[in-house]
C-alpha positions as CSV (number, residue, x, y, z in Angstrom):
1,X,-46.9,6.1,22.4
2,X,-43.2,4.9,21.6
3,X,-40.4,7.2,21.6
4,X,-38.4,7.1,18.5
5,X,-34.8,6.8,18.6
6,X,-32.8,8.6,16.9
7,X,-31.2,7.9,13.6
8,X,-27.2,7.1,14.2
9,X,-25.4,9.1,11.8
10,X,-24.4,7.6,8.5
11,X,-20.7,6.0,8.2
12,X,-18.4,8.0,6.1
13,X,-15.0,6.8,4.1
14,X,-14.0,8.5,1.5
15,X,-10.4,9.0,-0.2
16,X,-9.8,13.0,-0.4
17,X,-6.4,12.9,-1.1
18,X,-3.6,9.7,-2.9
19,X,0.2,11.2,-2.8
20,X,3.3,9.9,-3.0
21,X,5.7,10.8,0.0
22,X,8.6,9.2,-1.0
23,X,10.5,7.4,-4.4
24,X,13.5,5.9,-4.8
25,X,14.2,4.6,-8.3
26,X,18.3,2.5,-8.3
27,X,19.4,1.2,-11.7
28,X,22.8,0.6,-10.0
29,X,24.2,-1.4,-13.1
30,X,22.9,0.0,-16.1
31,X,23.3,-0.6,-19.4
32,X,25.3,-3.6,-18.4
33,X,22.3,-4.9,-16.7
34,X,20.0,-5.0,-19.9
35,X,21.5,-7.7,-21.4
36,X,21.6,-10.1,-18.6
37,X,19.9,-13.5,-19.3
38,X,17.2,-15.2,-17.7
39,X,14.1,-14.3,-15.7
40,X,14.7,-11.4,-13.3
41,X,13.8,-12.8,-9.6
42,X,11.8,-10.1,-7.8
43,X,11.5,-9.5,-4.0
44,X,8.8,-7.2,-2.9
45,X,8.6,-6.3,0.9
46,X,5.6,-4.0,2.0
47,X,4.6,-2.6,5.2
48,X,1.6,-0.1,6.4
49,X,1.1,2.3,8.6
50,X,-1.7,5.0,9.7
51,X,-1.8,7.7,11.9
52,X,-5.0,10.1,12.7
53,X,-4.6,13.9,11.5
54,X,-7.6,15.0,12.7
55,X,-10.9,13.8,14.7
56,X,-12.3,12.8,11.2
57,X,-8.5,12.2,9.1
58,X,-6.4,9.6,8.4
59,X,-3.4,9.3,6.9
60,X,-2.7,6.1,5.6
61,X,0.8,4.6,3.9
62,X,2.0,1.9,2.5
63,X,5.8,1.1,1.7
64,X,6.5,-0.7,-0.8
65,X,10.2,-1.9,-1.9
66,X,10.9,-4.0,-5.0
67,X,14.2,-5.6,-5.9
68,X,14.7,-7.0,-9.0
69,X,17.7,-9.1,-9.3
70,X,19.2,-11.9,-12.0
71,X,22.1,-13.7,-11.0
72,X,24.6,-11.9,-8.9
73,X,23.4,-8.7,-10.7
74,X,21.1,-6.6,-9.1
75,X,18.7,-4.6,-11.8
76,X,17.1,-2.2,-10.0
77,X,15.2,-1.6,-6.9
78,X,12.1,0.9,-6.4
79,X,10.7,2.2,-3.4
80,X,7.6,3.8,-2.6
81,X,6.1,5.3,0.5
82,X,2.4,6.1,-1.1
83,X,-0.2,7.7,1.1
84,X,-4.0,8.7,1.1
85,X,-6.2,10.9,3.7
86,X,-9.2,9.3,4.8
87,X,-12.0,11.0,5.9
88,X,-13.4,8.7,8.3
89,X,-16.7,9.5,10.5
90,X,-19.4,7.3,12.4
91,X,-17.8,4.5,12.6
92,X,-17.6,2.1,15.3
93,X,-14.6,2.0,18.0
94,X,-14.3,-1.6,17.2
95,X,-14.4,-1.4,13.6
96,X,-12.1,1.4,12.9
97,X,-8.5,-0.9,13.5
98,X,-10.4,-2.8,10.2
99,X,-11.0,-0.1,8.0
100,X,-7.3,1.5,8.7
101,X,-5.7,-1.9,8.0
102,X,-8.0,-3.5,5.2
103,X,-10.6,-1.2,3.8
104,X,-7.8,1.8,3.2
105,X,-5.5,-0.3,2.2
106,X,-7.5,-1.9,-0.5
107,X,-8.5,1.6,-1.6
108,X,-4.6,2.9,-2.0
109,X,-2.8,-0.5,-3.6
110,X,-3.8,-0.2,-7.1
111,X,-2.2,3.4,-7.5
112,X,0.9,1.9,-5.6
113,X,0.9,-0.8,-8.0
114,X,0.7,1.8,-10.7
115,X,3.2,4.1,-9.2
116,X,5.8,0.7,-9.2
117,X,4.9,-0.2,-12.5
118,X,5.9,2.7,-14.3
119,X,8.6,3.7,-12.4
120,X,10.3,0.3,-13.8
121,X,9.2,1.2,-16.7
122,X,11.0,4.4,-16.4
123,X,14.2,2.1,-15.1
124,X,14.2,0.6,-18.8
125,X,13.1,-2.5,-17.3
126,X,9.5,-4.3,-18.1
127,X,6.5,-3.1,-16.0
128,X,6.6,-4.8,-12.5
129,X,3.3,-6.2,-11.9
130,X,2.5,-7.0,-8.3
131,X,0.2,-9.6,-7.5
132,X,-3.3,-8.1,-5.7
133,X,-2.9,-8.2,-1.8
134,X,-5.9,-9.9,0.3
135,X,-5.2,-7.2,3.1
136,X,-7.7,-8.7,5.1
137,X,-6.1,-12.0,5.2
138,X,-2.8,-10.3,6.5
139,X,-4.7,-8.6,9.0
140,X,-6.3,-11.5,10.4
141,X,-2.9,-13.1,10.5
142,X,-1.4,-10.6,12.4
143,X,-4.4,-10.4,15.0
144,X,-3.9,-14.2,15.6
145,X,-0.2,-13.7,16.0
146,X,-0.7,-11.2,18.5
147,X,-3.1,-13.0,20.7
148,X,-0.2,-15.3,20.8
């Protein structure tokens, strides 16, 4: 007679909460800057961060800072540090560094997105539309360049 094992508990990762911790909206040159010609050139820096709240909660953030410039002229420049808890259980050791920098991540970018989009919008500008972010690709790249 065999001895079953027992059943491992089921993984859990769930979003319970999506904030915003922190906006910053400049329109340093308005209405002047309305009428400047040409293509606005856009630079968009983003960095992420997590930190564990409780045995089975994350906190996780991403910053994201937009400048919009044309010419000499700066436009405007949004910030955003956006946030989620993540109730995270059952998962492996191993695999949790993953899910903090890919899976939650993924989960949070399109309400940042949204969250930068209108808040140009609000600047008087058109929507800023960031391009999606393969967050696994970055991760891999920064696993590499710390083996190195």
């Amino acid at each position: 007679m065999s001895e079953a094992k027992p059943e491992a508990a089921p993984a859990v990762f769930r979003l319970k909460k999506l904030y915003v911790k922190d906006l910053s909206l400049e329109n340093p040159n308005a209405p002047q800057s309305f009428f400047v010609k040409g293509e606005p050139k856009l630079d968009v820096q983003m960095t992420l961060g997590h930190r564990q709240v409780d045995p089975h909660h994350f906190e996780v953030g991403l910053t994201v800072t937009v400048t919009a410039g044309a010419g000499e002229t700066q436009l405007f420049l949004v910030e955003v540090e956006h946030a989620g808890v993540f109730e995270i259980q059952n998962v492996p050791e191993e695999h949790l560094p993953t899910v903090l920098a890919v899976e939650c991540p993924a989960v949070l970018f399109p309400y940042t997105r949204q969250v930068i989009s209108q808040a140009s919008a609000d600047a008087g500008f058109l929507p800023v539309l960031l391009e999606p972010v393969n967050f696994l690709a970055l991760y891999e790249r920064a696993r590499k360049e710390q083996e190195h």
